[in-house]
C-alpha positions in Angstrom: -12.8 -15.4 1.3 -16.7 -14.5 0.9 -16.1 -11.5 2.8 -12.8 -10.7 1.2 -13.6 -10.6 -2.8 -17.0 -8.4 -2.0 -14.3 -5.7 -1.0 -11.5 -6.3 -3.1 -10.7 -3.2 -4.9 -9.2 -3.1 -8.5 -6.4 -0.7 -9.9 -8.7 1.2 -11.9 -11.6 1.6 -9.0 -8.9 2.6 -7.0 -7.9 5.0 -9.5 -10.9 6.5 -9.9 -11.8 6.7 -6.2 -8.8 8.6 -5.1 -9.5 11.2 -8.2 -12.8 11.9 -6.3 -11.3 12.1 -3.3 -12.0 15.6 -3.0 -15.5 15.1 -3.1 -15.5 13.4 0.8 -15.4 16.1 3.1 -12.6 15.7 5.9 -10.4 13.4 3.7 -7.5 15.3 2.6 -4.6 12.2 2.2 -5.4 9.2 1.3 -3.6 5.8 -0.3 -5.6 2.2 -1.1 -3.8 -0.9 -0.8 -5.5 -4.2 -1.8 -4.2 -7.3 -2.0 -5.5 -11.2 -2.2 -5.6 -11.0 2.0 -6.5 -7.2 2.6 -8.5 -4.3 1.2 -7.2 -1.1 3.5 -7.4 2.5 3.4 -4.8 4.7 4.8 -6.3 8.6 5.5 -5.4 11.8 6.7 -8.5 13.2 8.3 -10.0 16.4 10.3 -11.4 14.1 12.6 -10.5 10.4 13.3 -14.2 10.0 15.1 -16.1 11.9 12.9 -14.5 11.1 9.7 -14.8 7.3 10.3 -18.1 7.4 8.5 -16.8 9.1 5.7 -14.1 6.4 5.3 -16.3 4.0 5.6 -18.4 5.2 3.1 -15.5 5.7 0.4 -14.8 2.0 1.4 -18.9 1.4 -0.1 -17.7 3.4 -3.1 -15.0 2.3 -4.3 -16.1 -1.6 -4.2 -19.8 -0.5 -4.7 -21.2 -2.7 -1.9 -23.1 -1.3 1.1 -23.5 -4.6 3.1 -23.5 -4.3 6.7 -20.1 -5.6 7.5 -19.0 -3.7 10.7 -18.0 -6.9 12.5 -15.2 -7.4 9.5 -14.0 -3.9 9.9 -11.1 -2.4 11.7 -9.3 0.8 12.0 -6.3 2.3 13.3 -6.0 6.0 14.5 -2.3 7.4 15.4 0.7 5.7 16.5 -1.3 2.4 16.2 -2.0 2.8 12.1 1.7 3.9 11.8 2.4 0.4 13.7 0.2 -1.3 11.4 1.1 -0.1 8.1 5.0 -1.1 9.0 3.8 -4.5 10.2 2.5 -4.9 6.9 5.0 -3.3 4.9 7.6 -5.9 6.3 5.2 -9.3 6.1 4.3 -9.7 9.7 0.9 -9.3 9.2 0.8 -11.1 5.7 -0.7 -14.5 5.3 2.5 -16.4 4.9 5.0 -15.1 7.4 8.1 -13.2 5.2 6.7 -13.2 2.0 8.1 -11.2 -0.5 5.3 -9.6 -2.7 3.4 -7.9 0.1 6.2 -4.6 0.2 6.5 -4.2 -3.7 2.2 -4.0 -3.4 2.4 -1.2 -0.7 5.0 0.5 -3.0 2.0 0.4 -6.2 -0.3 1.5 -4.1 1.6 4.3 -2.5 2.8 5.1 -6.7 -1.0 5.3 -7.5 -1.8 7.8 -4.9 0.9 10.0 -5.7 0.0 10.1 -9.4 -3.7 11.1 -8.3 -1.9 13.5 -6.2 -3.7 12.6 -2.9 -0.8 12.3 -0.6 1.1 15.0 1.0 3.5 15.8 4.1 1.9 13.1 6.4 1.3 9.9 4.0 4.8 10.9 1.9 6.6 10.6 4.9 4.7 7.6 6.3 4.9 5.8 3.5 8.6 6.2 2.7 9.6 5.6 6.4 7.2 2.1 5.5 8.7 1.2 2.6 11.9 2.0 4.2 11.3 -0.2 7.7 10.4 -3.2 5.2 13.4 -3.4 3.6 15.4 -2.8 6.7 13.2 -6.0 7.9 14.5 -8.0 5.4 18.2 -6.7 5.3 18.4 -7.5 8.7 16.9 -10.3 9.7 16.1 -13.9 7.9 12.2 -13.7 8.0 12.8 -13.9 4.4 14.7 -17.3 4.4 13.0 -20.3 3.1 9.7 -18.0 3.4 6.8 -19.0 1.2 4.5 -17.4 -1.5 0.9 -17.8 -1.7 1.6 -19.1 -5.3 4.7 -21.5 -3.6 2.3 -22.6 -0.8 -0.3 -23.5 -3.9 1.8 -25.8 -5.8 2.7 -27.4 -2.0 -1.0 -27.8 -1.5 -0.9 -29.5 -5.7 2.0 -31.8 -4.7 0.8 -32.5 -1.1 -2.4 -33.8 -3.0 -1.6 -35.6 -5.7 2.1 -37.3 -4.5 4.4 -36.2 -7.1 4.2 -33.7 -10.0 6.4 -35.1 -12.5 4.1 -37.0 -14.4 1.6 -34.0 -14.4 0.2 -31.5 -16.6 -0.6 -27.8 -15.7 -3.1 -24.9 -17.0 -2.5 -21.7 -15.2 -5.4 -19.1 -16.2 -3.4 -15.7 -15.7 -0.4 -13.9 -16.9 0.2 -11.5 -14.0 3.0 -12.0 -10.8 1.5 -14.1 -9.3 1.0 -16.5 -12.2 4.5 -16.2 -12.9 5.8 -17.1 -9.5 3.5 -19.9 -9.7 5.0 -21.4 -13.1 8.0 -21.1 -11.6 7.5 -23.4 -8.3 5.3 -25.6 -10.9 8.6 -26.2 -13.3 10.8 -26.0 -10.3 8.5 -28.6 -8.2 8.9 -30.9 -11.6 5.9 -30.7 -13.5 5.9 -32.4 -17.2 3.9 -29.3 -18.9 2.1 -25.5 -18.9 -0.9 -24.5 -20.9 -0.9 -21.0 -19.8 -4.6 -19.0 -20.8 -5.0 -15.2 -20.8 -6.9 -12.8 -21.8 -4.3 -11.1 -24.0 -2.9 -13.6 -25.9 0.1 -12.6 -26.9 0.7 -12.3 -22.3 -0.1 -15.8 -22.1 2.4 -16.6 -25.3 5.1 -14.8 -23.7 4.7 -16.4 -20.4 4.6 -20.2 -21.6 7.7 -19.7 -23.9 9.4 -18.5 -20.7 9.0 -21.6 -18.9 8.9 -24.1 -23.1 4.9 -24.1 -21.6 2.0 -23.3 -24.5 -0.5 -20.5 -24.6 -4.2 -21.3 -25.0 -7.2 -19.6 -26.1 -8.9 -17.9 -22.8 -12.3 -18.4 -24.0 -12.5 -22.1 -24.0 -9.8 -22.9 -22.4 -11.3 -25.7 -20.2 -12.0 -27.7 -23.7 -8.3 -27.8 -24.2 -7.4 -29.2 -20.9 -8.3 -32.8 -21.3 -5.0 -33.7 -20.3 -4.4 -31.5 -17.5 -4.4 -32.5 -13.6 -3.8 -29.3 -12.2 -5.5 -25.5 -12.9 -4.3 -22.8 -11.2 -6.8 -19.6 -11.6 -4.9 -16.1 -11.0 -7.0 -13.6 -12.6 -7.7 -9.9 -12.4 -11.5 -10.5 -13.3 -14.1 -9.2 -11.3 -16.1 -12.3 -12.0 -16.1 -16.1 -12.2 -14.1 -17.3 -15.8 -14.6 -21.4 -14.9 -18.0 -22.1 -14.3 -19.8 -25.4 -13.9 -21.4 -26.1 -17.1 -18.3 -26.7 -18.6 -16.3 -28.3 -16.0 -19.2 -30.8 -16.4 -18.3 -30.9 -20.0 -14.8 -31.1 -19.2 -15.1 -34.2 -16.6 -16.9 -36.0 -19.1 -14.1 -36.1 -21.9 -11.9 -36.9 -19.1 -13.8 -40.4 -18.2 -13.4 -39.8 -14.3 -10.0 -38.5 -14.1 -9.7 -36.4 -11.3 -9.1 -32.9 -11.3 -7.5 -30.3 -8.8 -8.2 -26.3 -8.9 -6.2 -24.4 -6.8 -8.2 -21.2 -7.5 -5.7 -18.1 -5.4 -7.5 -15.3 -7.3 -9.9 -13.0 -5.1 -11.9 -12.1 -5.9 -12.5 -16.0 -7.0 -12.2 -17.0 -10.5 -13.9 -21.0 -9.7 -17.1 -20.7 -9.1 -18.0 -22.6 -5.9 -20.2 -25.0 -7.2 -17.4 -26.5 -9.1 -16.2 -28.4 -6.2 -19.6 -30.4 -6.3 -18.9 -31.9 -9.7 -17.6 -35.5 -9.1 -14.1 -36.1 -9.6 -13.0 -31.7 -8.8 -11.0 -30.7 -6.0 -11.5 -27.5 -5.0 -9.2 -25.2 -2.9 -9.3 -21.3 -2.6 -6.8 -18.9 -0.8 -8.5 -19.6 2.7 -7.2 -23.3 2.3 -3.7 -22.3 1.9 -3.5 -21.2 5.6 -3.6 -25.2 6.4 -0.3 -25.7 4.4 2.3 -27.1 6.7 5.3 -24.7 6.5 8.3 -26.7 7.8 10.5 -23.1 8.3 7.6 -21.5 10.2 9.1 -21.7 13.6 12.2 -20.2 12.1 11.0 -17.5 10.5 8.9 -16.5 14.1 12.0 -15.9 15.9 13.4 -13.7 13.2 9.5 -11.6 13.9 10.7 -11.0 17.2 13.5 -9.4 16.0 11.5 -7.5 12.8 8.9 -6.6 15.7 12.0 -4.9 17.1 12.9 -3.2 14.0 9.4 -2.0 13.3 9.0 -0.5 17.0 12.4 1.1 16.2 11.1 2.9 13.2 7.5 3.8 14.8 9.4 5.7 17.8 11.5 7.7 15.0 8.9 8.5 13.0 6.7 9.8 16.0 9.6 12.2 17.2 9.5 13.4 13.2 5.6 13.9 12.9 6.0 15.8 16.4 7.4 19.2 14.2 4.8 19.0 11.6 2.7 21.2 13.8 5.0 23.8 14.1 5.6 23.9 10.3 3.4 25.8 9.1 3.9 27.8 12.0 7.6 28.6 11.9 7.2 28.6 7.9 5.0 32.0 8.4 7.2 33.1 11.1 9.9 33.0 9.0 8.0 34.7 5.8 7.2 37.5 8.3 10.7 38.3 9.1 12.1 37.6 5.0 9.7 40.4 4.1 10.3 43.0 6.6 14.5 42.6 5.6 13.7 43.1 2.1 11.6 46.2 2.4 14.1 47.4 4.9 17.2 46.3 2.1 14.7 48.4 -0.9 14.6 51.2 1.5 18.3 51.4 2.3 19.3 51.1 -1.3 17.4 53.7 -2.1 19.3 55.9 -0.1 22.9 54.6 -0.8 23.0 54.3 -4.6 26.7 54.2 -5.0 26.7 50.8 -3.3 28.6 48.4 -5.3 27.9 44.8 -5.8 30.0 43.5 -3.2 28.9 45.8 -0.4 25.4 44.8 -1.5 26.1 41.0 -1.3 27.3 41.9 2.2 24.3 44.0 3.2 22.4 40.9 2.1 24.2 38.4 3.9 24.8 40.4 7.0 21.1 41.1 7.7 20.1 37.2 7.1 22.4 36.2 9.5 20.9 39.1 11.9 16.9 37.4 10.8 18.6 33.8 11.4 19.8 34.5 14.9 16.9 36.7 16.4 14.6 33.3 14.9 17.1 30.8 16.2 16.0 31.0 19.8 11.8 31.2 19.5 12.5 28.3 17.4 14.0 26.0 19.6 11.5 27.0 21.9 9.2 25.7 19.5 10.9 22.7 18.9 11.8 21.9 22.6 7.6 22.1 23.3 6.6 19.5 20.4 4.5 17.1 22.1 4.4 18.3 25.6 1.3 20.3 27.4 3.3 23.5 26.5 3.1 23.0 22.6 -0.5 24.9 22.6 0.9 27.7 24.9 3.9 28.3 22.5 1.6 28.4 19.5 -0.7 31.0 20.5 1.8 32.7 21.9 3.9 32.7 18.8 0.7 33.4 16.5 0.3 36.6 18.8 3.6 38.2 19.7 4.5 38.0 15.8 0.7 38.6 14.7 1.2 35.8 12.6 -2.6 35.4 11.9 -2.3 38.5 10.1 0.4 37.6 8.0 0.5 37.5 3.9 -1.7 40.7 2.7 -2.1 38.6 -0.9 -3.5 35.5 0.5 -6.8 34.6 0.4 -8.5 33.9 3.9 -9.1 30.2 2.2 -4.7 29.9 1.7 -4.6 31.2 5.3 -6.7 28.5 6.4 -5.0 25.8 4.5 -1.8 26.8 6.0 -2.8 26.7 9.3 -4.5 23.4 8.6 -1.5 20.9 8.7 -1.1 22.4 12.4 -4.6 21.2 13.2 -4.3 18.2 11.6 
């Protein structure tokens, strides 16, 4: 958890980073997904060695820490990132095994990106293929059944604690998803009543009359919750919002009545020393992982069959990305061969100018068909070399029989290299 909230990244950081993408040199794609249990960049790069520092350094950036944290770091280059990102697209690399919220997060963060407009071929196509594999996961299999949230797993934790929730009371500081799943495990799990506290008033209002709760006043909250056994801290803020001094406060009008926080916000919204204050439980995300989860052996064998699906997906998606190389490629090709049967149709025309509009549709089919069948065959050559130690051979060769490096008098050298550079990549 220490580790965890340093780099959590918020919507608007991640925002702003990906609309000064441009500014890291090698990074032309990139999408940020961070959650309560992750903080992850997904790139296309020139160079997956070289580039790594550059990543690493719009990781620094966007959560505007530079500690030394290599040993908390991983990465993923190729068919192994494509693994990943599926794994976590369809909850098998989630904290809770088949939870639900983890697939509409990669969806938000792949939305963002687009609007900053820093995907393209390679993350659109990754990322729908992802989105795709984790709703195939839980179509087909029951890694979804009897699955737990983090908010379900916190009410467990409340209940496990305290023996029954029936006679209790409960403040939940939050009005996002997560604090409405966990209002609805808190009513469904019995308890008596719901102080809900937000920022935005009128959130927390429409929250608590969903569930006949009561919204409260986010500044000073803690002064109204006298009668309250349980606090549940969801919040978006990028600092602490309960803080000792008036817990202490709090513990005293309470005349040494316990009190549980379940605090699943990262970064955290308790602050630590909290749990010292006599009478305060204290438990963070990290404690959730200690929930017993009676459906956990369950849901593993429906894994093996998602790991399945997700292998499936990763072998289909490979044979795909094995063309992108040639696209460019056979897109130049193909502009070559549209230009020369247009100047070719201008010059003809010129010299029959009692053609009439039929015999000039069929002078404009026929010589298509005559471009689409002289193409047909170098481009199944093309296709048939994708990914085998001919692909290179067939490039060059292509690039010089057609002179396709010379191709497109109006471009700039700059739009010639940017074409070429999705075949690089």
């Amino acid at each position: 958890m220490e580790v965890r909230e340093h780099f959590s990244i918020s919507r608007q950081s991640v925002r702003d980073g990906l609309e000064n993408l441009n500014e890291y040199e090698g990074i032309s794609e990139a999408v940020v997904l961070s959650t309560c249990n992750r903080s992850e960049m997904y790139a296309v790069v020139d160079d997956a060695k070289e580039d790594i520092a550059t990543l690493k350094q719009f990781l620094f950036d966007l959560t505007g820490n530079d500690e030394d944290i290599d040993a908390y770091l991983y990465s993923f280059v190729d068919e192994e990132c494509i693994r990943h990102l599926f794994n976590v697209a369809s909850s098998l690399d989630s904290l809770v095994l088949g939870e639900g919220q983890i697939l509409s997060q990669v969806k938000e963060a792949y939305a963002i990106a687009r609007e900053a407009g820093t995907t393209s071929t390679v993350l659109n196509t990754l990322f729908h293929r992802a989105i795709a594999t984790g709703k195939r996961v839980r179509t087909e299999t029951r890694i979804a059944y009897n699955s737990v949230s983090v908010s379900y797993a916190a009410v467990e934790l409340a209940q496990e604690k305290l023996g029954s929730l029936s006679a209790s009371n409960a403040l939940i500081f939050g009005a996002g998803k997560m604090a409405e799943l966990t209002a609805q495990h808190l009513v469904a799990h019995g308890v008596r009543k719901i102080y809900v506290a937000n920022r935005h008033i009128e959130k927390a209002e429409q929250l608590a009359a969903e569930f006949g709760g009561e919204a409260v006043p986010f500044e000073g909250a803690l002064k109204q919750a006298v009668d309250v056994d349980v606090i549940v801290t969801s919040t978006g803020a990028p600092h602490y919002v309960v803080k000792p001094w008036e817990t202490r406060q709090l513990m005293t009008k309470r005349k040494g009545r316990p009190l549980f926080f379940i605090d699943i916000a990262v970064p955290r919204d308790v602050d630590p020393e909290v749990e010292n204050i006599k009478g305060v439980t204290l438990y963070n995300i990290d404690a959730l992982e200690a929930v017993v989860d009676e459906h956990k052996e369950e849901r593993q064998q429906e894994a093996k069959l998602a790991r399945a699906i997700v292998e499936e997906e990763v072998k289909s998606i490979e044979d795909k990305f094995q063309y992108l190389s040639f696209r460019p490629l056979m897109a130049l090709l193909s502009e070559r061969c549209e230009r020369i049967r247009l100047r070719e149709i201008r010059r003809a025309s010129s010299k029959l100018p009692d053609l009439t509009k039929s015999e000039r549709r069929q002078i404009e089919h026929m010589t298509r068909m005559i471009v689409r069948k002289i193409l047909r065959m170098p481009m199944m050559k093309l296709n048939a070399s994708a990914g085998t130690p001919q692909e290179a051979f067939y490039i060059e060769a292509m690039r010089a029989l057609f002179k396709l490096d010379t191709i497109g008098e109006a471009a700039t050298s700059e739009e010639r290299h940017n074409r070429y550079r999705d075949a690089k990549q």
